[in-house]
KOLVEXTI-112312 format. One line per field, with one value per residue (C-alpha): x, y, z; residue number from 1. Coordinates in steps of 0.001 Angstrom, whole numbers, plus 500000, padded with zeros to 6 digits. Last residue first. Example, Ala and Ser with C-alpha at 12.3 -4.5 7.8 and 13.67 -1.06 7.14 Angstrom:
2
u <- [513670_512300]
v <- [498940_495500]
w <- [507140_507800]
num <- [2_1]
***
This chain:
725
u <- [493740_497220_497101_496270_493190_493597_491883_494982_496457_498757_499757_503022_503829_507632_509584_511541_508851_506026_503576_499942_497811_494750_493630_491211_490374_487254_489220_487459_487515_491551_491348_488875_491615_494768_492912_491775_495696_496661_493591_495106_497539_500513_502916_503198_503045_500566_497594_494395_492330_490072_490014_491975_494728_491885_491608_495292_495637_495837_498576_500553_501997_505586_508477_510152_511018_509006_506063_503896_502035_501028_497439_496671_499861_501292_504355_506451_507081_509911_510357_513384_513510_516034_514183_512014_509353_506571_506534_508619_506256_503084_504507_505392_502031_500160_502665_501824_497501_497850_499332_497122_494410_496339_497289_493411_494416_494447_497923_501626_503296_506999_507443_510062_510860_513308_513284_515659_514842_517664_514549_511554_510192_507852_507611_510219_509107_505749_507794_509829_506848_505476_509048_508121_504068_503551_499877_497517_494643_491533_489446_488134_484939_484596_484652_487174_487729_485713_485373_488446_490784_489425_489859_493710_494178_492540_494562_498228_497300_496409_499869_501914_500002_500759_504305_504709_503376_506489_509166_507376_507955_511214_511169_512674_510882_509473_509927_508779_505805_504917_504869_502960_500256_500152_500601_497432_495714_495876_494719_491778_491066_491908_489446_486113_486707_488397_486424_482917_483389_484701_481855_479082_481156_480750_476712_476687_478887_476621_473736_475837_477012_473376_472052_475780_474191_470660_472128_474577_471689_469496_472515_470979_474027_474309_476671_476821_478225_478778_478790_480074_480242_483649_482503_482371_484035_483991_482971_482543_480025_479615_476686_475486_471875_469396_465707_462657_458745_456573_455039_457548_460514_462254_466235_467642_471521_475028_478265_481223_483650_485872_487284_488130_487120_487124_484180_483371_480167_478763_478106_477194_474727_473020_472532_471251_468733_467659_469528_468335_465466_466999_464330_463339_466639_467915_466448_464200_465588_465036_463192_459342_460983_462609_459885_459851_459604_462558_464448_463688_464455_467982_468687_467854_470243_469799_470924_470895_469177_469056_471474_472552_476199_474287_473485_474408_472731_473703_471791_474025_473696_474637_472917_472147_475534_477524_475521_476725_480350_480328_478838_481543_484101_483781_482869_485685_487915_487004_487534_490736_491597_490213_492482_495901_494784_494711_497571_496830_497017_497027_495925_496208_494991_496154_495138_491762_490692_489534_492310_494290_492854_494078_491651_491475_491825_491993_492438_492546_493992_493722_496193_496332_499732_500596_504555_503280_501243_497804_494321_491361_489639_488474_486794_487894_486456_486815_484962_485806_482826_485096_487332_484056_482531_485802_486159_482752_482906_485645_484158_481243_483743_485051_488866_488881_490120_492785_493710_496861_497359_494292_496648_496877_500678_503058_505347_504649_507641_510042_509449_509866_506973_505941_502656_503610_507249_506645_503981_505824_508916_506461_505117_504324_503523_500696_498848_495350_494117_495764_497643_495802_494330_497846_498392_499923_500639_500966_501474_500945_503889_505102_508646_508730_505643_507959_511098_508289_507326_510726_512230_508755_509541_512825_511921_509732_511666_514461_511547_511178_514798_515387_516071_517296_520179_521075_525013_526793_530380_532596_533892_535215_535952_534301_532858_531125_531014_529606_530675_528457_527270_524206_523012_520721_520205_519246_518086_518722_517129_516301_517623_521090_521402_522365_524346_523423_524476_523846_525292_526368_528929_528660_531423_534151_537863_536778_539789_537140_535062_537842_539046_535323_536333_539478_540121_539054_536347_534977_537504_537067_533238_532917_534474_532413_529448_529980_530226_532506_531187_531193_527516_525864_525027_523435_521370_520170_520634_519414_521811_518436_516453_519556_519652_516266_516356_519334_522731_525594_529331_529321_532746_533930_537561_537060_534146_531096_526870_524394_520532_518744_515453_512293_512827_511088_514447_515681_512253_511892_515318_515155_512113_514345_516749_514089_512653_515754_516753_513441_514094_517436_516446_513402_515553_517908_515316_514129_517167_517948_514668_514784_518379_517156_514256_515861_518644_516043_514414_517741_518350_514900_515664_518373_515490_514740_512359_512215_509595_509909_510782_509770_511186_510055_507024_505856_502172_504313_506766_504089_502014_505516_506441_502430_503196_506550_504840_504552_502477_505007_505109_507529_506185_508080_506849_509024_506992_507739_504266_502411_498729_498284_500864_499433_495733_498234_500160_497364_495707_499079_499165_495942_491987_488899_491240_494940_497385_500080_502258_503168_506096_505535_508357_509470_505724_504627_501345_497448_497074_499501_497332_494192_495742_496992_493913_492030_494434_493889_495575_498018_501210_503995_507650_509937_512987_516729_517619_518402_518308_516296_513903_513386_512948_510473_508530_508603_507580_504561_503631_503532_501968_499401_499092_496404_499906_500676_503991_504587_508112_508932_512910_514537_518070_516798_514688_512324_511758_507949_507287_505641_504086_501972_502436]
v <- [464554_464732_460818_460663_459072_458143_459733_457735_455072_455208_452239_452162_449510_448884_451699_454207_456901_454267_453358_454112_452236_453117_453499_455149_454664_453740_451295_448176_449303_449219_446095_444874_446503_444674_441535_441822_442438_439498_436878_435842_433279_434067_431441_431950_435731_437934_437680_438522_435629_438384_441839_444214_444224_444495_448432_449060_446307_448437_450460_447290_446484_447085_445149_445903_449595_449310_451149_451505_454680_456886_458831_462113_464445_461237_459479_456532_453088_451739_448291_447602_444206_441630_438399_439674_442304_440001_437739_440083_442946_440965_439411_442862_444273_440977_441449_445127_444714_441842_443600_446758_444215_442717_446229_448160_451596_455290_456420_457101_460075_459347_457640_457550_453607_451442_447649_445081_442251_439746_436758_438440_435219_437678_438055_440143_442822_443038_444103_446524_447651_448591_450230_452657_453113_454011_452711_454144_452316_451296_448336_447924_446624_443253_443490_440805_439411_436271_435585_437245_435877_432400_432506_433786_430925_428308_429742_429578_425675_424499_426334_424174_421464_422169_422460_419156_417389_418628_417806_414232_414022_413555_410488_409637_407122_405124_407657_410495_408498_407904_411804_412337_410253_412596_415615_414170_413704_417029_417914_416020_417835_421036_421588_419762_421923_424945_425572_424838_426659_429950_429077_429733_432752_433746_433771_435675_437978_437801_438787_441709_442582_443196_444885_447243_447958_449173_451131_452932_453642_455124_457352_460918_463272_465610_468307_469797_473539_473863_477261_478519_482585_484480_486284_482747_480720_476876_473108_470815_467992_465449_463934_460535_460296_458078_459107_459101_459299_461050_463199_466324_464438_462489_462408_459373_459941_458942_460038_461980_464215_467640_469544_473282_474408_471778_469307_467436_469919_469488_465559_465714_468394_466762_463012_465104_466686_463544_461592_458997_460393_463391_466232_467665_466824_469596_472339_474578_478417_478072_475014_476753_479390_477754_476033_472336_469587_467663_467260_470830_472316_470680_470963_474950_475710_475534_478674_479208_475588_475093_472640_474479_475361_476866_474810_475504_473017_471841_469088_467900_468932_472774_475405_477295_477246_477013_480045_481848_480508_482221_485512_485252_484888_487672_489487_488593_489388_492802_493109_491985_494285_496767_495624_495442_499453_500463_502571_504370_508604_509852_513587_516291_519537_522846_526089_524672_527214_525540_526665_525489_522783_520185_518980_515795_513823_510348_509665_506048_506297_503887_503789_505018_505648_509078_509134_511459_509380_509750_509024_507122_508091_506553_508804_509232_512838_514596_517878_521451_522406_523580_519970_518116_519802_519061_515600_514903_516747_514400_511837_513151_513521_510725_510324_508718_511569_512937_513764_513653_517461_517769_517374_521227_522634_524760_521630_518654_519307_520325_517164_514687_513037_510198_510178_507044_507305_510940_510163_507153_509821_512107_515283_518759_522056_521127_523957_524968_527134_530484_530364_529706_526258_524811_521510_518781_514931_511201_508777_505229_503111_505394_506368_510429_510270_507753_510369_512828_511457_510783_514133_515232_513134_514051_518013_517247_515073_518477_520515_518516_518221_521707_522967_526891_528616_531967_532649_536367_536003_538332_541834_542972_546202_549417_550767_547422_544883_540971_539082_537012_532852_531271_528189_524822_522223_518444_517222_514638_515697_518692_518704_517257_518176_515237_516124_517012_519536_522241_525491_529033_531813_535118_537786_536398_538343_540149_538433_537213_535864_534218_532336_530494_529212_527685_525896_522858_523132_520003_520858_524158_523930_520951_523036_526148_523647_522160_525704_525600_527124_530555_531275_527346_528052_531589_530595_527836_524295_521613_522035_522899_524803_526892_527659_528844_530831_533168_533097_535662_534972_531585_529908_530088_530958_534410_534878_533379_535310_533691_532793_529332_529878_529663_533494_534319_535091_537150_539124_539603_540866_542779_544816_545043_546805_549329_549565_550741_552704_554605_555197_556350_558521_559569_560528_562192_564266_565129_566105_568377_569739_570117_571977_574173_575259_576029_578115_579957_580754_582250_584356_585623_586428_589295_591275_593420_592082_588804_585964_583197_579335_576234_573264_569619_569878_566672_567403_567162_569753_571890_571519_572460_575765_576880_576351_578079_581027_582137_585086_585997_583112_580500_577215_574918_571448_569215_566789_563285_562409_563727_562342_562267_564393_567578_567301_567409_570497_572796_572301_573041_576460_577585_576331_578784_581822_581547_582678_580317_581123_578658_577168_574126_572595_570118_570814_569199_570860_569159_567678_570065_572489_571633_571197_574868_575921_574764_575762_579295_582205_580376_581237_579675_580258_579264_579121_577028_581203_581413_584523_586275_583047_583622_587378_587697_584824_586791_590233_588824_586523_589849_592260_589179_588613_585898_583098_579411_579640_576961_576479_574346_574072_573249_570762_569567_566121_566828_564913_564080_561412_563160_566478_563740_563269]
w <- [489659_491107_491977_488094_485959_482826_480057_477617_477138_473468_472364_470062_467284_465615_464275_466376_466380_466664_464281_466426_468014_470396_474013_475574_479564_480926_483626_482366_478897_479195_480986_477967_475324_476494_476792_472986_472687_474276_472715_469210_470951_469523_468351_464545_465513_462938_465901_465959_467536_469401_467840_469848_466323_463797_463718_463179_460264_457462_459607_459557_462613_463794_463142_466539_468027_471350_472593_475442_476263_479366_480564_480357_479138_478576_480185_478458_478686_475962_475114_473409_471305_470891_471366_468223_467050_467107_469656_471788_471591_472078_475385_476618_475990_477433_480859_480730_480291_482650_485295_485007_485934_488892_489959_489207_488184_489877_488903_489332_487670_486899_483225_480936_480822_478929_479096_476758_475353_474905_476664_478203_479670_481533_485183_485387_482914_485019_487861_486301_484966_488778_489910_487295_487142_490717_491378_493617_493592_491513_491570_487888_486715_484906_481171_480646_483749_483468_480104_478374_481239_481011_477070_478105_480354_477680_475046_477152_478002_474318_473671_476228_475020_471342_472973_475006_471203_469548_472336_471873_467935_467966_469799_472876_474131_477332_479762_477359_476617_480140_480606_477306_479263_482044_479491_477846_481030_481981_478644_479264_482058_481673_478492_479953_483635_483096_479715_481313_484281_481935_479102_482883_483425_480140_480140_483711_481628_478741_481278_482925_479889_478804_481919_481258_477483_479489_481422_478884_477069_479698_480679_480374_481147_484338_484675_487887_488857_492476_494230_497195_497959_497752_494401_492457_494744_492550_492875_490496_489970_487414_487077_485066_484823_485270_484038_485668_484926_486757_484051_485282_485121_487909_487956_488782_490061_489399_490228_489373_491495_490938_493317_492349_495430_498263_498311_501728_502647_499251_499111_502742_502426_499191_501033_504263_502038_499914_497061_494429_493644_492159_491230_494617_495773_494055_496206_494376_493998_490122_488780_488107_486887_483887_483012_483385_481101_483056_479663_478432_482022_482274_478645_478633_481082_485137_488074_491426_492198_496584_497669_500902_499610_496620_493301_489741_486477_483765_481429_478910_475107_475604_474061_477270_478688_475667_474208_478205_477595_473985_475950_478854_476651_474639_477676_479201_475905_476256_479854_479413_476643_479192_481762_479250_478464_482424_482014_485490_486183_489654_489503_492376_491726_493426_495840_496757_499713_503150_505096_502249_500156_497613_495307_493987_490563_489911_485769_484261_480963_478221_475953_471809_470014_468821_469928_472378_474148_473372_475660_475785_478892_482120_485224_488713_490716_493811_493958_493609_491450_488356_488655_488948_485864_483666_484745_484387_480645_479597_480659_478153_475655_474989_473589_470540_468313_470716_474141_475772_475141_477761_480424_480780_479782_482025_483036_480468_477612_480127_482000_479166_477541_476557_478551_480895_480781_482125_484318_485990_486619_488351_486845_489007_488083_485421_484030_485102_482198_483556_486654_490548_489460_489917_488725_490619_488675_489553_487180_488924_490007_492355_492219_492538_494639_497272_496489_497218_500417_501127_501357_503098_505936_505393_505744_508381_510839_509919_510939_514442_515243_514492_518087_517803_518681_518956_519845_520109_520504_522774_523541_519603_519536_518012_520845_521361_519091_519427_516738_515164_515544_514128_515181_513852_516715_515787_519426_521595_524961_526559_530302_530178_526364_523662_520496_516480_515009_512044_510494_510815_510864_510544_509894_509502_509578_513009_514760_517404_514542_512611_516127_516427_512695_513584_510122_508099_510821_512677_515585_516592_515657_517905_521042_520248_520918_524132_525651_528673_532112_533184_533313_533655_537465_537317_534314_536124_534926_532596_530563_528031_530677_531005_527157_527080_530753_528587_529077_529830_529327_528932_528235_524648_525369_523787_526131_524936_524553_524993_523488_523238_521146_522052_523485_526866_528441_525689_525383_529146_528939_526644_528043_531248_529787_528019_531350_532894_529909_530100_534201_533722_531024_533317_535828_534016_532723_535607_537529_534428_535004_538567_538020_535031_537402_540152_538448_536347_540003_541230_537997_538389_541932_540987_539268_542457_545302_546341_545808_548176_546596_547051_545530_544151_545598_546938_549047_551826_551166_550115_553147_555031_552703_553428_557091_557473_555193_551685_550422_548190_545752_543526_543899_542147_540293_538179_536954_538664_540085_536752_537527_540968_541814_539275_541163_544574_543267_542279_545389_547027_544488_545599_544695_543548_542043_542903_545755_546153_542807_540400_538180_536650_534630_531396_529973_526464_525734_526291_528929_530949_529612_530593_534465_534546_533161_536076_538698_537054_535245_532721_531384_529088_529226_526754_527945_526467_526330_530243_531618_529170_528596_532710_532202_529950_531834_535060_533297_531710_534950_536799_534607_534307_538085_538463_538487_536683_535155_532627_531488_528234_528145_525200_524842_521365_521394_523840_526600_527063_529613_532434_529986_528225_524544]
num <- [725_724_723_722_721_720_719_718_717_716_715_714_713_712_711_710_709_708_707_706_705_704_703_702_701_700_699_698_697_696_695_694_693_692_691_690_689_688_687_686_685_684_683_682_681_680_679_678_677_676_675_674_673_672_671_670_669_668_667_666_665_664_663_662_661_660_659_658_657_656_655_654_653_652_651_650_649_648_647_646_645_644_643_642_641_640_639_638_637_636_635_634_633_632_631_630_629_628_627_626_625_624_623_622_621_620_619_618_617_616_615_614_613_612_611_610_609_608_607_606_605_604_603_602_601_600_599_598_597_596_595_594_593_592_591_590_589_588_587_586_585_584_583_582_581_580_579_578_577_576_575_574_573_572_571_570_569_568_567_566_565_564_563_562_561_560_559_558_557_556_555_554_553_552_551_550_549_548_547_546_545_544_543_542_541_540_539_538_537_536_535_534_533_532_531_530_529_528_527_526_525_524_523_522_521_520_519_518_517_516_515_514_513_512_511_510_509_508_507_506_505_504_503_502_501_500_499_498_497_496_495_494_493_492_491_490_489_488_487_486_485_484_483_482_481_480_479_478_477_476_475_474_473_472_471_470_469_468_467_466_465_464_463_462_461_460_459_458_457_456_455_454_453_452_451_450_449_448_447_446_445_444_443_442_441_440_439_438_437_436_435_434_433_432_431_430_429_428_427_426_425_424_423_422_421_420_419_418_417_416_415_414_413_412_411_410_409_408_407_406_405_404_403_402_401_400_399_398_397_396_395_394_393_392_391_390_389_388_387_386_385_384_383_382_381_380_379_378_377_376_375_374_373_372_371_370_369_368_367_366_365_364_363_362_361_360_359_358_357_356_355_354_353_352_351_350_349_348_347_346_345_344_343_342_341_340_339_338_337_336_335_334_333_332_331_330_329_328_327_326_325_324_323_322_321_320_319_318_317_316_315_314_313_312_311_310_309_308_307_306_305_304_303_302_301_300_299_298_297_296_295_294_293_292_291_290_289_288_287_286_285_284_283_282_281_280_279_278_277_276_275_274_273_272_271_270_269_268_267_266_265_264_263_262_261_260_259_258_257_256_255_254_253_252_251_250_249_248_247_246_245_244_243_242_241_240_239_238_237_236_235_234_233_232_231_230_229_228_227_226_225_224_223_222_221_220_219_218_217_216_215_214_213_212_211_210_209_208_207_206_205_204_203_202_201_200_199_198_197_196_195_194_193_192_191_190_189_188_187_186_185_184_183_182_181_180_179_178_177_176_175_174_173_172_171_170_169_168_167_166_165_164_163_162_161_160_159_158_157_156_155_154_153_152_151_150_149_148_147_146_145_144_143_142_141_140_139_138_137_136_135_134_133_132_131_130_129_128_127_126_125_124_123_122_121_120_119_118_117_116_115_114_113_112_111_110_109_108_107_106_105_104_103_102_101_100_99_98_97_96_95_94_93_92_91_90_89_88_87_86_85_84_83_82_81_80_79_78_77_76_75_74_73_72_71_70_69_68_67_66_65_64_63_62_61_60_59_58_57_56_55_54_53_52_51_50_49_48_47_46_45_44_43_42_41_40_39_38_37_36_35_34_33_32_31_30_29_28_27_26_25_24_23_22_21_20_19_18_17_16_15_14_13_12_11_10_9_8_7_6_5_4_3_2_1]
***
């Protein structure tokens, strides 16, 4: 401690007298402690020792004599002023003189006394001294108190934190720069004015809290708000509120505040954070590498119904407890190696609920880091069971699709959107006698002669994915010689790229039966001209002469002959029909089946029958075709299941059906019935139902009889195509 700012803790007195006398500085320092016993007196002999000492011992006063060795007592004093400007410093000699008293004067002495003779002037010089060092120490009190004071505040005024202190009213008593910045204010301007806070506590609190602290019967008190401040904002402001005491009574209220907006973001931030961990659809858990074995600290409620297990059952353990026998130990292993290097890691295992039964677990772990230190684990843990017993079944299905692919009778074959061959089966290269190798990434045309690049492009460019089409082409083999082919082409995204898949059948056979109907149609329409022509008219002539008959007789027999005519005129229509239309192609549009039937029914004689249909899907179908296939239906129904029939049309899953509840047809008889000349009805012509079946042919639907649920016959239509289709 430095002799400036030492003051001692007792009430001593450290004196150092500075004189070459030693008889004299012995007798001078007995009799300063004598006359005043707060002394202790110290000597030294020299300017030089004066100054070591002072840097070394506490020293409340300097007393020294003028005449030294090398440098005097104002030497003395100037080397003490420049580094002890306040230490009392008297110079006590007997060499003294007007103009040593004024060089000490100058040089700041704080007093300068003449040596007398006789003992009264040690009583004089205690007096100085216990006057300069009273003066001193009150100075430096002062001055300590001072600083201390404004230490404070500094502090206050540099806190984050809005400071004051209310008067019993809860104005401002004294405010910090905090709280000014906040009313946007001075300090100066916002002392005296009403708190908006002591206000709200007043009247928020069941009772008058701010009263409780001036009566002294609560200590603290404490809490949250939220309000808007001129200069600061909106803002969430937590506060704390004592009693300020001095001697004993209570002057005031002390008030720190602090803005908690940010933390209080933070706390719900983090409130929902784990209230969205707490929900998540994927087990989520925190271990702490810091304990022994890594044990979980952390389980969300998906964990828990995930595993089993309840909460005190998980906390403390490792995760390894949801292993068992079919767990696999090299992911295990990973896991374990990744989590002992610090690394991210995701790895599937078989794991155990605690009820024993098996799932399959896929783990995420990562570390969580501190300043670069992992201080836990994170794990997100997925039941992916229901994706592996997908993935099982995929590749089930992928390897039976793969044998249908290669093993299959028709020729397959994938293209890109550009045409070029991805991928062919063993058909395709078998019946082109090509190697597999020598097919793949060649463009299709190369093998169909019916179709060249721009053909291809425009057939793929006007497909949307799942579309399916059919056409024909003439694939070339390897010898040169071709084949046609029926194709039928779908497109699908396989991995967000275009791909279409075409089938292709060899359709020699079919081509060569169509060159036949084409000659026995040429054949039938040649029967057609001469059925209209040497049947018509001499039946025409008949009626005419019938006619004559009628007018000139009324004979029984007349109504008789008018119906063979009748009939002679229903067999040549329907042996028209069968030649010319009968295996004709089809002209299809969109046909709505309901209002369509009720149409047919209409134009049938239909008599007490009675029409019920089921049936809201239209279709593709020729309408003067489809018409003939309904009218002939309806005919057949009431010739053989009587005037009082219900005919019922109904929908199929591909097609539709016609039934009615009559007399039915013997099942022996099923596969005569589209046979021409069938017929069971006295009346019937034989030919309906073989119609039935050529407009069905003509369409390339299926059709076939069954006994119907209410009785009677049903025919079922079916590979029909639909406007959804």
């Amino acid at each position: 401690m430095t002799s400036e700012t030492a003051v001692n803790g007792d009430d001593r007195v450290q004196v150092l007298y500075v004189g070459t006398d030693s008889e004299d500085a012995e007798t001078l320092s007995t009799a300063l402690e004598r006359e005043n016993g707060r002394f202790t007196v110290e000597t030294a002999r020299s300017a030089t020792e004066a100054v070591a000492r002072l840097a070394d011992d506490t020293v409340d006063c300097l007393v020294s004599d003028y005449a030294l060795p090398e440098r005097n007592g104002i030497d003395l004093l100037e080397m003490v002023r420049d580094e002890y400007p306040a230490l009392p410093f008297i110079i006590y000699t007997a060499q003294g003189s007007e103009a040593v008293a004024s060089a000490a004067i100058s040089a700041g002495v704080t007093d300068y006394l003449r040596k007398e003779p006789g003992s009264e002037q040690y009583a004089g010089l205690a007096n100085r001294i216990t006057d300069a060092v009273d003066h001193y120490r009150s100075q430096q009190a002062t001055s300590e108190q001072n600083r201390a004071l404004q230490s404070y505040e500094r502090m206050v005024n540099s806190m984050q934190e809005a400071a004051c202190i209310y008067d019993a009213e809860g104005r401002f008593e004294i405010v910090n720069e905090t709280i000014a910045e906040w009313y946007d204010t001075t300090r100066a301007a916002l002392e005296g004015q009403t708190s908006r806070l002591v206000p709200r506590i007043r009247a928020e609190g069941k009772t008058d809290w701010y009263q409780e602290l001036l009566d002294g019967t609560r200590e603290q008190l404490s809490g949250e708000i939220e309000a808007e401040f001129p200069g600061h904002g909106h803002a969430v402001v937590a506060y704390q509120l004592t009693p300020l005491v001095v001697d004993g009574v209570i002057d005031g209220i002390v008030c720190v505040a602090r803005d908690v907006t940010d933390r209080k973001e933070r706390e719900q931030k983090l409130l929902r954070n784990k209230r969205a961990i707490d929900e998540a659809p994927v087990g989520v858990v925190i271990t702490d590498p810091g304990q022994t074995d890594n044990p979980l600290i952390y389980a969300n409620d998906h964990y828990r119904d995930l595993t089993g297990y309840s909460l005190p059952e998980l906390l403390g353990k490792n995760c390894r407890m949801l292993q068992g026998e079919n767990t696999d130990p090299e992911s295990v292993a990973t896991m374990r190696d990744a989590i002992d290097a610090e690394e991210r890691v995701t790895v599937e295992l078989r794991n155990y609920r605690k009820d024993g039964t098996e799932f399959w677990n896929r783990i995420r772990i990562a570390p969580v880091r501190d300043d670069g230190t992992v201080v836990n684990y994170v794990g997100f843990q997925q039941d992916i069971t229901e994706r592996k017993r997908r993935e099982k079944r995929l590749e089930e299905t992928s390897s039976r699709l793969e044998a249908l692919f290669e093993n299959s009778p028709d020729m397959i074959d994938v293209l890109d959107a550009d045409g070029t061959i991805c991928d062919v089966n063993q058909r395709f290269c078998a019946e082109l006698g090509y190697d597999e190798s020598e097919v793949l990434g060649r463009s299709i045309w190369e093998f169909d002669l019916l179709f060249d690049a721009e053909d291809v492009q425009t057939q793929l460019s006007g497909f949307s994915v799942d579309e399916r089409r059919k056409f024909e082409g003439l694939y070339e083999r390897r010898d040169g010689s071709t084949m046609p082919v029926e194709v039928h082409l779908l497109r699908l995204s396989l991995d967000g790229d275009d791909r279409f898949l075409a089938i292709s059948r060899d359709i020699t056979e079919r081509k060569e039966r169509e060159q036949e109907l084409e000659q026995q149609n040429e054949q039938l329409e040649q029967f057609a001209s001469v059925v209209s022509h040497d049947l018509r008219n001499p039946l025409t002539v008949a009626r005419g002469q019938l006619e004559l008959l009628r007018e000139e007789s009324d004979s029984e027999h007349i109504d008789a002959i008018d119906g063979a005519h009748q009939r002679m005129d229903t067999l040549i229509d329907d042996l028209l029909t069968l030649a010319r239309d009968g295996a004709s192609p089809a002209s299809p549009v969109v046909v709505d089946l309901e209002p369509f039937v009720q149409t047919c029914w209409q134009n049938v004689d239909t008599k007490a029958a009675s029409l019920r249909t089921d049936i809201a899907r239209p279709i593709r179908a020729d309408e003067s075709r489809l018409r003939q296939l309904f009218e002939n239906l309806v005919r057949n129904a009431i010739e053989h299941g009587g005037d009082d029939v219900t005919v019922i049309v109904g929908e199929l899953a591909d097609g539709f059906y016609v039934a009615d509840d009559g007399h039915g047809i013997p099942v022996a008889d099923h596969g005569d019935v589209f046979d021409a000349g069938y017929s069971t009805a006295v009346e019937g012509t034989g030919f309906g139902l073989s119609i039935v079946k050529q407009v069905a042919d003509a369409h390339g639907w299926t059709v076939r009889i069954e006994s119907g649920t209410d009785g009677g016959a049903r025919f079922e239509f079916t590979d029909v195509a639909t406007v959804s289709e």
